[in-house]
ChimeraX commands (.cxc) that place a marker at each C-alpha (Angstrom):
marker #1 position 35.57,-55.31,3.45 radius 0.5
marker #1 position 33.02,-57.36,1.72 radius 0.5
marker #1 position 32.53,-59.53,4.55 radius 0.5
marker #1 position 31.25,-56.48,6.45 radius 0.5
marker #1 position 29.05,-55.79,3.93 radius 0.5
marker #1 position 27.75,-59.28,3.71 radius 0.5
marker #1 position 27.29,-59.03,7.08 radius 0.5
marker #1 position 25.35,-55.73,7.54 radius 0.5
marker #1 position 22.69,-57.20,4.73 radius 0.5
marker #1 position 22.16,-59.84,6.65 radius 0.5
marker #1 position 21.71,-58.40,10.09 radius 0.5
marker #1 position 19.41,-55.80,8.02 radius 0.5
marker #1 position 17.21,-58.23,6.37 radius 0.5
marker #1 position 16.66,-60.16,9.52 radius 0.5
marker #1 position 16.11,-57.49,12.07 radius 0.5
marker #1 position 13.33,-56.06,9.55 radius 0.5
marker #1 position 11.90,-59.47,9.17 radius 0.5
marker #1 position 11.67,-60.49,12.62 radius 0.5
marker #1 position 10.65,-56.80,13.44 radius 0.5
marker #1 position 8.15,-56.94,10.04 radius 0.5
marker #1 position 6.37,-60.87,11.20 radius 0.5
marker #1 position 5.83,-59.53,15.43 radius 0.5
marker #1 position 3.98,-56.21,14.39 radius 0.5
marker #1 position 2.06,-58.75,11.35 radius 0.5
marker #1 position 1.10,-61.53,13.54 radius 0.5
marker #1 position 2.46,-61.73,16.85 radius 0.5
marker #1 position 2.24,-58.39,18.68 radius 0.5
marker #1 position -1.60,-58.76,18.45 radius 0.5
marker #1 position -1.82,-62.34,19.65 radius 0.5
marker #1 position 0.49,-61.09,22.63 radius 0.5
marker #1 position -2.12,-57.83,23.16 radius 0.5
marker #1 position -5.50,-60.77,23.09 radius 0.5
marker #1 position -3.61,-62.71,25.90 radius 0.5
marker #1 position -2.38,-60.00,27.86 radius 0.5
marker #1 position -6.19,-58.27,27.79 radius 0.5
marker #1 position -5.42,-54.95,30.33 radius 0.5
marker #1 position -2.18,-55.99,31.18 radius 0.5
marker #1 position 1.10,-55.20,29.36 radius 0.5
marker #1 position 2.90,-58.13,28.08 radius 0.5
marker #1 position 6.81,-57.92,27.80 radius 0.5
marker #1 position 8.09,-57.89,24.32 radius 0.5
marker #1 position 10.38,-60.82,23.51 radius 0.5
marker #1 position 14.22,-59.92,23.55 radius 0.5
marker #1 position 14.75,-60.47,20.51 radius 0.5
marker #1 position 12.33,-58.40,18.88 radius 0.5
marker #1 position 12.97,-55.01,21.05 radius 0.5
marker #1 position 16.72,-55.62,20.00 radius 0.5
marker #1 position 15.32,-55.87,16.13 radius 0.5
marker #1 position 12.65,-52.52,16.49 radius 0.5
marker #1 position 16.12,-50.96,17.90 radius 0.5
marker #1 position 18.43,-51.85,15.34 radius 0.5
marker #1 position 16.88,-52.27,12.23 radius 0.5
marker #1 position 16.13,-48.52,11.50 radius 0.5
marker #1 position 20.25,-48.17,12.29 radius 0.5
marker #1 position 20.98,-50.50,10.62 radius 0.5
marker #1 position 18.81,-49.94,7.13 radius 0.5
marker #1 position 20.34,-46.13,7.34 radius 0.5
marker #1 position 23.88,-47.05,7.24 radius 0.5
marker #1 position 23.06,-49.76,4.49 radius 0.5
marker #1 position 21.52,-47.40,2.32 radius 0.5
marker #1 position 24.24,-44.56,2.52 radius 0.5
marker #1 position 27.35,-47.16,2.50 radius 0.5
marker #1 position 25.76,-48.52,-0.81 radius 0.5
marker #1 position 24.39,-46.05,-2.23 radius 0.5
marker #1 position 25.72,-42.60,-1.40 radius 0.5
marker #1 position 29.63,-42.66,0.52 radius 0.5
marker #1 position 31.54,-45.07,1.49 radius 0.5
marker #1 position 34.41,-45.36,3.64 radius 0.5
marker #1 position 37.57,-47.18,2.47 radius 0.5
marker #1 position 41.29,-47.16,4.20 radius 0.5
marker #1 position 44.86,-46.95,1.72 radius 0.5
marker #1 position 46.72,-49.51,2.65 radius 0.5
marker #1 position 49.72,-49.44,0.15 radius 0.5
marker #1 position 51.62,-46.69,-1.91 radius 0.5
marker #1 position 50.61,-47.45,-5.10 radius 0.5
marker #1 position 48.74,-44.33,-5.64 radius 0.5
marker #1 position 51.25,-42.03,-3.75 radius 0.5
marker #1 position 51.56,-38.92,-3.95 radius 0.5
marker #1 position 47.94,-38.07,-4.35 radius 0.5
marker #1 position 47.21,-40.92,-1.57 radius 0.5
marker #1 position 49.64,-41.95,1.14 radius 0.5
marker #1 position 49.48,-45.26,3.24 radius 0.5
marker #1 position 46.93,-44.74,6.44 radius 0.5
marker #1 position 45.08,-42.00,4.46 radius 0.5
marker #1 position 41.14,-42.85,4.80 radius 0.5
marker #1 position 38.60,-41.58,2.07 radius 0.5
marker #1 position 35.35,-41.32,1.21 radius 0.5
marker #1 position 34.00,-42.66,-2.29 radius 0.5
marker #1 position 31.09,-41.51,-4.02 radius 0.5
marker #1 position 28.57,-44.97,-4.87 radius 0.5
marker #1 position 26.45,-42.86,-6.79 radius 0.5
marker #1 position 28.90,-41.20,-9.61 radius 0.5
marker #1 position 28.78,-44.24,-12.00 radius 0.5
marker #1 position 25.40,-45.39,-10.78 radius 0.5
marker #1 position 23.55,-47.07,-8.43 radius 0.5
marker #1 position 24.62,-50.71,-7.59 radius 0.5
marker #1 position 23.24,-53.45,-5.16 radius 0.5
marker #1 position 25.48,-54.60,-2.64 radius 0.5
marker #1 position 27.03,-57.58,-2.21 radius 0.5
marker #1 position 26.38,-58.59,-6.40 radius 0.5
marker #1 position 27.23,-55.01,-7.78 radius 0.5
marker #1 position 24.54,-55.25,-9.84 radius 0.5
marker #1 position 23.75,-51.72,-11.78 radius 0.5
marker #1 position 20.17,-50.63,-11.19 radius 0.5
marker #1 position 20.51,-47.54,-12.09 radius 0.5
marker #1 position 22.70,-45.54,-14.97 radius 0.5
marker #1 position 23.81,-42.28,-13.72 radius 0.5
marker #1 position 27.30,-41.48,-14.86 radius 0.5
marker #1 position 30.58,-42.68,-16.34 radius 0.5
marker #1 position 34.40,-42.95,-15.72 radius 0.5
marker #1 position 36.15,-39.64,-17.08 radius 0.5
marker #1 position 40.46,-39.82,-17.52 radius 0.5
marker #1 position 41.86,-38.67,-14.36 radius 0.5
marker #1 position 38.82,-40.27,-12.20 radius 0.5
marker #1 position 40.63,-42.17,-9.26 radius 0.5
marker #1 position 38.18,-44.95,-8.87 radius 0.5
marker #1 position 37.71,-48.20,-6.21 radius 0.5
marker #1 position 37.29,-51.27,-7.53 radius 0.5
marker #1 position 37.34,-54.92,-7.83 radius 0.5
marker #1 position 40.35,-56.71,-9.59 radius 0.5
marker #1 position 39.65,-59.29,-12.40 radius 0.5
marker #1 position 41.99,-61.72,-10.61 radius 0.5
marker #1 position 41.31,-60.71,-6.94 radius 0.5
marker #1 position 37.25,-59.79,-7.16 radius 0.5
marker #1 position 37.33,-60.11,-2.91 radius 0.5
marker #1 position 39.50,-56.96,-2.96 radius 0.5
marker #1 position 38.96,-53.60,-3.57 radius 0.5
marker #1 position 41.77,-51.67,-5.06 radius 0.5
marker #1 position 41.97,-48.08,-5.95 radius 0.5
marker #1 position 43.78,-47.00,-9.24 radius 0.5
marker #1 position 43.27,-43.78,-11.30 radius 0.5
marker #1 position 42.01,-44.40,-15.24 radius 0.5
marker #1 position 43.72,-43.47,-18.24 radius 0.5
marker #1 position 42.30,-45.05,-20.82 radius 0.5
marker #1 position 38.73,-44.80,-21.79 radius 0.5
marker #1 position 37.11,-47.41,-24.21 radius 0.5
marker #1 position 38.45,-47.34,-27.84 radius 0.5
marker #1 position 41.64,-45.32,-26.37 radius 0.5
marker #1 position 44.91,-46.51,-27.21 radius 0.5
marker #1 position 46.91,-46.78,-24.14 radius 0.5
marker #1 position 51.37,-46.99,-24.70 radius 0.5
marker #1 position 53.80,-47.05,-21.78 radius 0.5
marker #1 position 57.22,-46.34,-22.84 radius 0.5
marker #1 position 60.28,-44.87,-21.01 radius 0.5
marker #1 position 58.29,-43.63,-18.24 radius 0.5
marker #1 position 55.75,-41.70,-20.54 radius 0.5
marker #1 position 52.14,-42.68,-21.21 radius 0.5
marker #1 position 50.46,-42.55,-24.61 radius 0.5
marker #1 position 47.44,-41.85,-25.45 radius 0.5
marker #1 position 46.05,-42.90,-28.59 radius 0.5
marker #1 position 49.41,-41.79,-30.24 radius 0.5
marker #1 position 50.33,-38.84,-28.30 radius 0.5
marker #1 position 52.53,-38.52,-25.62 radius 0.5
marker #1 position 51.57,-36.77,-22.25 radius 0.5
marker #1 position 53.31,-33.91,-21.59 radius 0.5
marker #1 position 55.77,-34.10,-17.90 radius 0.5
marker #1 position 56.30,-31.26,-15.94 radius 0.5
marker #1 position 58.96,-31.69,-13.21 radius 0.5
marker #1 position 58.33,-30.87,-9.79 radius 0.5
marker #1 position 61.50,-31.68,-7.53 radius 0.5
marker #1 position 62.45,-34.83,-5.65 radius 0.5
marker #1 position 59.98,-36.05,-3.39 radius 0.5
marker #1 position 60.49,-36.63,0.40 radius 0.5
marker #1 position 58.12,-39.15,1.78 radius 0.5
marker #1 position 57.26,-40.06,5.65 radius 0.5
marker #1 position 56.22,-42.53,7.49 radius 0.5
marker #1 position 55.41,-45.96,5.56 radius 0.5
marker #1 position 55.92,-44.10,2.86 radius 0.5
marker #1 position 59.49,-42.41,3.52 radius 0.5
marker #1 position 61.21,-45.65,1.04 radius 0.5
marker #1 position 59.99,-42.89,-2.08 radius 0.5
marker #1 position 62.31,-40.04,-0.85 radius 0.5
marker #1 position 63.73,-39.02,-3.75 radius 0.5
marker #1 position 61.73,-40.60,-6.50 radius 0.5
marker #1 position 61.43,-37.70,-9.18 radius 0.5
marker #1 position 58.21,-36.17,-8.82 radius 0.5
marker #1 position 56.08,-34.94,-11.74 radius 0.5
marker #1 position 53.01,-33.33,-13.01 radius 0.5
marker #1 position 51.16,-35.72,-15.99 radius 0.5
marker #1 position 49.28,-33.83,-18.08 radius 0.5
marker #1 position 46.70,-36.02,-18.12 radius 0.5
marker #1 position 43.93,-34.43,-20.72 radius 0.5
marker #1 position 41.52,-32.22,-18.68 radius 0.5
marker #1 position 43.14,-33.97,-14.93 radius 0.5
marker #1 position 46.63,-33.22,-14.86 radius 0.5
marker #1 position 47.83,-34.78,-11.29 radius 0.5
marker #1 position 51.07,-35.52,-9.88 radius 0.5
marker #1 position 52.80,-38.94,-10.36 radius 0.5
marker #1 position 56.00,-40.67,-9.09 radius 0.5
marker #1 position 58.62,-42.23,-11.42 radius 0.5
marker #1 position 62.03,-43.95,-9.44 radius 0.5
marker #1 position 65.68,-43.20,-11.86 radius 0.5
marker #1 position 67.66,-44.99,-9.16 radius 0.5
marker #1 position 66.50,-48.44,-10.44 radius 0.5
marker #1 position 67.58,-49.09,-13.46 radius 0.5
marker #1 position 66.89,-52.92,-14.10 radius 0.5
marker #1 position 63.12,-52.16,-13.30 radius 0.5
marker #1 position 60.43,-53.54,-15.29 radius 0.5
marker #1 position 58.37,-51.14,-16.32 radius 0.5
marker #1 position 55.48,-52.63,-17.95 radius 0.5
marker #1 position 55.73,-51.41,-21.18 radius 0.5
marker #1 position 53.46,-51.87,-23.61 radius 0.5
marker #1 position 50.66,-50.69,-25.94 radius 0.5
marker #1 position 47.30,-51.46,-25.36 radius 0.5
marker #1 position 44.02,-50.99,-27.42 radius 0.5
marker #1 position 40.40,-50.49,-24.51 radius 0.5
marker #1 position 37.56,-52.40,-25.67 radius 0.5
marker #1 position 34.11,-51.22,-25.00 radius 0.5
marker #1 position 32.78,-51.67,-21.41 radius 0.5
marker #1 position 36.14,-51.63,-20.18 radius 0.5
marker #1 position 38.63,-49.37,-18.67 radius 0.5
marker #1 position 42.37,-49.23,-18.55 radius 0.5
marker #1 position 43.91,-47.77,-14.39 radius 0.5
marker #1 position 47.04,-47.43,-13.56 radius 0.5
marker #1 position 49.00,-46.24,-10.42 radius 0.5
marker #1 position 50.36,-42.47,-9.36 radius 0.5
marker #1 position 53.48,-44.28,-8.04 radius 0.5
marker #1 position 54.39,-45.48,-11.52 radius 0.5
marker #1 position 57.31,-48.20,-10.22 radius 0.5
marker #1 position 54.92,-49.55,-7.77 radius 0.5
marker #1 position 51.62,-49.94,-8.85 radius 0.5
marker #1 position 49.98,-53.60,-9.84 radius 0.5
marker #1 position 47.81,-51.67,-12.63 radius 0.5
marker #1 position 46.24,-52.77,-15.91 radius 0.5
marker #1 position 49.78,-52.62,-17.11 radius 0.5
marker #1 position 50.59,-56.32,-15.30 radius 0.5
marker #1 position 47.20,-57.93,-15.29 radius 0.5
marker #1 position 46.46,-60.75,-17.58 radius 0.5
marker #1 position 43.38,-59.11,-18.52 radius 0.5
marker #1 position 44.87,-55.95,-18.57 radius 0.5
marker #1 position 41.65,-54.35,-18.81 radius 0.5
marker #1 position 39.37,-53.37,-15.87 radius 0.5
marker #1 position 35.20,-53.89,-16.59 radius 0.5
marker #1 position 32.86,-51.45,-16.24 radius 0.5
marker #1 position 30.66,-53.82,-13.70 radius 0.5
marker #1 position 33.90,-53.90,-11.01 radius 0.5
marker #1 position 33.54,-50.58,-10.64 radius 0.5
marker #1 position 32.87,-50.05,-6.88 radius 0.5
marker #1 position 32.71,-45.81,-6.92 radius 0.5
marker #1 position 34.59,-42.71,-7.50 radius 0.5
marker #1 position 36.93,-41.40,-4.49 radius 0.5
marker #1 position 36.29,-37.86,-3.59 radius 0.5
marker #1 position 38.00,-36.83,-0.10 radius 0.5
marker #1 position 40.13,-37.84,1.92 radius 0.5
marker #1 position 38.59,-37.30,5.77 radius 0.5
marker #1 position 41.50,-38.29,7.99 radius 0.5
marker #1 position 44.90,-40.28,7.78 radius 0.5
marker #1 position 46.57,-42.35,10.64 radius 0.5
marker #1 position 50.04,-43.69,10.22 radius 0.5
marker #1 position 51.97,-44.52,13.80 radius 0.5
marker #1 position 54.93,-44.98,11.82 radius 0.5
marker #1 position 55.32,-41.34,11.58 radius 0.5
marker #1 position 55.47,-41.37,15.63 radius 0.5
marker #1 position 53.10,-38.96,18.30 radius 0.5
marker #1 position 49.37,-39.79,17.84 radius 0.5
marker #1 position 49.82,-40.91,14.07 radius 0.5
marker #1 position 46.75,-38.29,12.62 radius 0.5
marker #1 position 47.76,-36.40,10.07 radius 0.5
marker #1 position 45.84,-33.39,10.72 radius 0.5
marker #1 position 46.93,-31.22,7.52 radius 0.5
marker #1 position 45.51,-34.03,5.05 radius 0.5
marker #1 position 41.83,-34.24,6.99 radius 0.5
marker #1 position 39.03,-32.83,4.45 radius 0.5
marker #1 position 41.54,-32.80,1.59 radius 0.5
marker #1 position 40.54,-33.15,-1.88 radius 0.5
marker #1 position 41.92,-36.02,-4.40 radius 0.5
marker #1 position 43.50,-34.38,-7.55 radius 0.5
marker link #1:1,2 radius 0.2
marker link #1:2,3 radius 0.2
marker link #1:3,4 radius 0.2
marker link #1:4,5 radius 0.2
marker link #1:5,6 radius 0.2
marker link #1:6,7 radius 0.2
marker link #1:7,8 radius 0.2
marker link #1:8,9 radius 0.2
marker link #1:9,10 radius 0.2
marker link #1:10,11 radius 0.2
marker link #1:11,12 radius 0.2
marker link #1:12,13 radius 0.2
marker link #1:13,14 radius 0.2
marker link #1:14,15 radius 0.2
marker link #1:15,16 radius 0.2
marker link #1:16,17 radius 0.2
marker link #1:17,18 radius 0.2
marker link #1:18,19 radius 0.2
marker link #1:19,20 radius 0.2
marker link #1:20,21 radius 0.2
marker link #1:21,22 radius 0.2
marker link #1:22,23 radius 0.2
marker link #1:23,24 radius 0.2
marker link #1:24,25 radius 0.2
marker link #1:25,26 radius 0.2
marker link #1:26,27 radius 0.2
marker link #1:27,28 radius 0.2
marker link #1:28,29 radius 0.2
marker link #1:29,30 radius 0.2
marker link #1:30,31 radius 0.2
marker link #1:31,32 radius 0.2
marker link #1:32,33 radius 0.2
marker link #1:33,34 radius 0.2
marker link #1:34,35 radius 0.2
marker link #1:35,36 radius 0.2
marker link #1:36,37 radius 0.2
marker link #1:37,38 radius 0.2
marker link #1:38,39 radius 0.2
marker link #1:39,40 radius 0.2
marker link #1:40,41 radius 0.2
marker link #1:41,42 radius 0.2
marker link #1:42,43 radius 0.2
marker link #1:43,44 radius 0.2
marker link #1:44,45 radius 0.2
marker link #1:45,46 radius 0.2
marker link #1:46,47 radius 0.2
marker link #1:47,48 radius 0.2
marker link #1:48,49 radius 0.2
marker link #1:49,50 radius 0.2
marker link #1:50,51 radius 0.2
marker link #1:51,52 radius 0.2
marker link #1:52,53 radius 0.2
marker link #1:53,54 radius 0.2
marker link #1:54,55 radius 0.2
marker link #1:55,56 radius 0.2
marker link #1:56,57 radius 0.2
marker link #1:57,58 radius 0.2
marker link #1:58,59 radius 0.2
marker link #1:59,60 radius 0.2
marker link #1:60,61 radius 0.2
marker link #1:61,62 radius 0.2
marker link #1:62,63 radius 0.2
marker link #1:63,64 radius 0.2
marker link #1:64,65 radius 0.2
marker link #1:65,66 radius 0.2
marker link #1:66,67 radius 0.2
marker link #1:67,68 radius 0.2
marker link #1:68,69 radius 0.2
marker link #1:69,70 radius 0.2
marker link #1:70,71 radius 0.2
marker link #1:71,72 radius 0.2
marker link #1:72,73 radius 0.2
marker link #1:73,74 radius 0.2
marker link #1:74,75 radius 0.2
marker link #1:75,76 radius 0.2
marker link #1:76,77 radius 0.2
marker link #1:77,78 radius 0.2
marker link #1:78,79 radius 0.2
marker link #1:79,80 radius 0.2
marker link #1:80,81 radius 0.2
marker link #1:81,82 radius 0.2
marker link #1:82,83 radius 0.2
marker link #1:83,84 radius 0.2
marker link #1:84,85 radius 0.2
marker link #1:85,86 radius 0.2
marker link #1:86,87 radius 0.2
marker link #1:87,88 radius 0.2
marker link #1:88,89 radius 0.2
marker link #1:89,90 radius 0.2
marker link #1:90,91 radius 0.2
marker link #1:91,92 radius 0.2
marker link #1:92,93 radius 0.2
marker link #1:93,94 radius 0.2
marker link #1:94,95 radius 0.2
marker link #1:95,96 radius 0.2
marker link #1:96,97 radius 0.2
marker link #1:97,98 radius 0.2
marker link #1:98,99 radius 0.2
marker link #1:99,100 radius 0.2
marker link #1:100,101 radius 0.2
marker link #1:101,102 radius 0.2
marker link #1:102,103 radius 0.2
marker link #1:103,104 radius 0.2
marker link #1:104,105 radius 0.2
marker link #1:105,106 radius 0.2
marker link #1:106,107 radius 0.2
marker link #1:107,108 radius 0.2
marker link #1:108,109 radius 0.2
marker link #1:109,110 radius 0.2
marker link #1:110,111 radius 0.2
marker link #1:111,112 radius 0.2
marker link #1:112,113 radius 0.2
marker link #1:113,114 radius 0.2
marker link #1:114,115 radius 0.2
marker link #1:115,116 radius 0.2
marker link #1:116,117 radius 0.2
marker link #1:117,118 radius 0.2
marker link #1:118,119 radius 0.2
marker link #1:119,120 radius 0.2
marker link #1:120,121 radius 0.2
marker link #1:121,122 radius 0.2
marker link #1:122,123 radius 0.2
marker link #1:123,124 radius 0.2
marker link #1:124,125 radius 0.2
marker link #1:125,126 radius 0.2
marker link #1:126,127 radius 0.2
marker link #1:127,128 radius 0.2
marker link #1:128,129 radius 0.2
marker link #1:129,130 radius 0.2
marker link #1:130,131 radius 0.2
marker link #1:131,132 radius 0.2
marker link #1:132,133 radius 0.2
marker link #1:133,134 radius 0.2
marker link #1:134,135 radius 0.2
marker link #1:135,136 radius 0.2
marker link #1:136,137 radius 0.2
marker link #1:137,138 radius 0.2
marker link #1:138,139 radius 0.2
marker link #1:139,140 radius 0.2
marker link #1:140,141 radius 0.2
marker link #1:141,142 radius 0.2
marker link #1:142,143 radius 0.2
marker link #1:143,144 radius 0.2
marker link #1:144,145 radius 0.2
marker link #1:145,146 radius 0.2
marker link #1:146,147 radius 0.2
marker link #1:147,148 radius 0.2
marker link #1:148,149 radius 0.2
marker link #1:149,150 radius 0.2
marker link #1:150,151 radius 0.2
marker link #1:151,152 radius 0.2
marker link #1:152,153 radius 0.2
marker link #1:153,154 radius 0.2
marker link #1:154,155 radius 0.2
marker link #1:155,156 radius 0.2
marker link #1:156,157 radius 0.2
marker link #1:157,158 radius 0.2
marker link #1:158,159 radius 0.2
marker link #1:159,160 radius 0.2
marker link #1:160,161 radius 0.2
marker link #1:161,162 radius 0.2
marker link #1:162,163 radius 0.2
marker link #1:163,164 radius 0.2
marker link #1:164,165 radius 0.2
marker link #1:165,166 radius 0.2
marker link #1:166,167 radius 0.2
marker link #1:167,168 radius 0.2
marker link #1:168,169 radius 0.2
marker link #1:169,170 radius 0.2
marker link #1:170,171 radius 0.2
marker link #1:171,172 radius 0.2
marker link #1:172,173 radius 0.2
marker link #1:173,174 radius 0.2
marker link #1:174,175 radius 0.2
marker link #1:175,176 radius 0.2
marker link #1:176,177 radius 0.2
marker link #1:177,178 radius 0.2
marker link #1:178,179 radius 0.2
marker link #1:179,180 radius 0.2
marker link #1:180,181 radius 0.2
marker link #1:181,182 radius 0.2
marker link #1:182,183 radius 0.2
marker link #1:183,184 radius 0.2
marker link #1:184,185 radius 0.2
marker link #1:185,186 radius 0.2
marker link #1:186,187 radius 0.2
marker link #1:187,188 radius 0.2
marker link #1:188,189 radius 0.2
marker link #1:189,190 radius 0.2
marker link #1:190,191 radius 0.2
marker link #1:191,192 radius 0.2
marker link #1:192,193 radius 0.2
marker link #1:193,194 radius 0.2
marker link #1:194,195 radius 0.2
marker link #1:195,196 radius 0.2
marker link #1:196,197 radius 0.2
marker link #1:197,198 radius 0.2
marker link #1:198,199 radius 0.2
marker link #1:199,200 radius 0.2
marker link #1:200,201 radius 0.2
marker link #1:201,202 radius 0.2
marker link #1:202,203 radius 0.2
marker link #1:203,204 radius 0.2
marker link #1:204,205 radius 0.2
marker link #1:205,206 radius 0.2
marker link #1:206,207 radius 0.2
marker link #1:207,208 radius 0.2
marker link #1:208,209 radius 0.2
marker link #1:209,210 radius 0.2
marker link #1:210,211 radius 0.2
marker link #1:211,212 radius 0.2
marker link #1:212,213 radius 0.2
marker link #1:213,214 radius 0.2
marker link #1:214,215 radius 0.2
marker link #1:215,216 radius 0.2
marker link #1:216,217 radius 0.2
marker link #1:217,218 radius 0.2
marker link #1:218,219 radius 0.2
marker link #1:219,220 radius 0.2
marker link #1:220,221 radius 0.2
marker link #1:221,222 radius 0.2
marker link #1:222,223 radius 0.2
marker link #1:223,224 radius 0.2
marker link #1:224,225 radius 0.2
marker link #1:225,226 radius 0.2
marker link #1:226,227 radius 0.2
marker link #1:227,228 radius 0.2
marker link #1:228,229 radius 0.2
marker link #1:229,230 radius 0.2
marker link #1:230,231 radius 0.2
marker link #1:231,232 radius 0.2
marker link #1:232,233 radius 0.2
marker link #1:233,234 radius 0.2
marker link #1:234,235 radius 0.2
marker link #1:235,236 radius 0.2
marker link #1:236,237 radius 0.2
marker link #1:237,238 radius 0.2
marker link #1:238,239 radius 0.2
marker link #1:239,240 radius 0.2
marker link #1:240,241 radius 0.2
marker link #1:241,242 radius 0.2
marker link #1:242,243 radius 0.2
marker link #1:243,244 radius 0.2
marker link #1:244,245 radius 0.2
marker link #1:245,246 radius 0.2
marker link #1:246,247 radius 0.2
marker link #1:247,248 radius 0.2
marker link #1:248,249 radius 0.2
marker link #1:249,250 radius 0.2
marker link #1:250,251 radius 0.2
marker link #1:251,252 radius 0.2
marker link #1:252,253 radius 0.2
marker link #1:253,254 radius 0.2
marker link #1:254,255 radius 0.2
marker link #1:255,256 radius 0.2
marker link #1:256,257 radius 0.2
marker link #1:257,258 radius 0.2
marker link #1:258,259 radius 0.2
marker link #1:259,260 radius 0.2
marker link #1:260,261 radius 0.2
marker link #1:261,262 radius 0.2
marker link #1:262,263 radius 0.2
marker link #1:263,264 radius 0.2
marker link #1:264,265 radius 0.2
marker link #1:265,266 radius 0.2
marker link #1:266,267 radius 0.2
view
């Protein structure tokens, strides 16, 4: 998606300026040769009057209030399913410029249980979604299918087998719990039909500006757990996602639209 947003700066900034330089200079000079009669504006500058006030809305709320972003893997299943689209909140952790992600503004930070869109250390053209566990100076261990945090396990409560659908139908009958995550306990998915899995155990110690995410779908989730960094920075951080507004999968046959996951909330 960041060539779209590359894309709608641009056509912003020049629709303004060409719309900006006619009514400076040129607009006049057009009125002083055209005396009583009305002169034709030039194409290209009725199509910039037109668009720029579109476009400099949808820049400004896309940046700096929602934005729209599409789940296209199951890493985050069940709280997210493949095809669901949500809405993300640019304004929880700040304001930032687009394009650079520059902070300009400090408004709020990352709590534990936040699911938050980002950009990867390794893959900063991508934006990923994750939920975060670790806070700086936490102590994050992954053992046996149980998180630690800073020494203590989380408590699991078990919740049946789960019974996916559509693209997401290859997690029927992963076990199905409820992490109790420290003020955000959420559901999570852990496979016991794979035995040879790696897990990405580990223990892990968040240094400051810096934030350790990992996956709902616990056995398929490229989190903090794999990277080389392992850690993700505060300045990646793209926004907070809030709602889900519709989901579209045509695996799961008819029209695709989920209609029983529109205006849902994330836990």
């Amino acid at each position: 998606m960041r060539w779209f947003e590359i894309a709608l700066v641009a056509l912003t900034a020049v629709t303004g300026l060409v719309w900006l330089l006619d009514r400076l200079f040129f607009a006049r000079r057009r009125a002083e040769r055209a005396g009583l009669l009305e002169e034709k504006e030039p194409v290209l500058v009725d199509y910039s009057r037109a668009f720029f006030p579109v476009l400099a809305a949808v820049l400004v709320l896309r940046s700096f209030v929602a934005e729209p972003f599409r789940i296209p893997s199951s890493s985050m299943m069940p709280s997210l399913l493949i095809g669901d689209f949500i809405l993300v909140n640019k304004f929880a952790y700040g304001l930032r410029l687009p394009i650079t992600n520059t902070k300009i503004l400090e408004i709020g930070e990352p709590q534990r249980g936040d699911v938050v869109v980002f950009r990867p250390p390794h893959q900063p053209d991508q934006d990923w979604i994750k939920r975060v566990v670790g806070l700086p100076g936490d102590t994050v261990a992954y053992r046996d299918n149980v998180v630690y945090l800073n020494g203590k396990p989380l408590s699991y409560r078990p919740l049946g087998r789960y019974v996916g659908k559509g693209r997401g139908a290859d997690m029927t009958g992963a076990m199905l719990l409820e992490e109790g995550l420290p003020g955000r306990p959420h559901p999570v998915l852990e496979r016991d039909d794979v035995p040879f899995f790696i897990q990405g155990e580990g223990e892990w110690t968040v240094p400051p500006g810096h934030y350790f995410v990992m996956g709902d779908n616990r056995d398929n989730s490229e989190d903090s757990r794999f990277w080389q960094a392992h850690f993700l920075p505060e300045s990646n951080l793209r926004g907070k996602a809030f709602l889900i507004w519709m989901n579209f999968d045509r695996s799961t046959g008819g029209i695709g639209i989920d209609f029983s996951r529109i205006g849902s909330g994330i836990p």
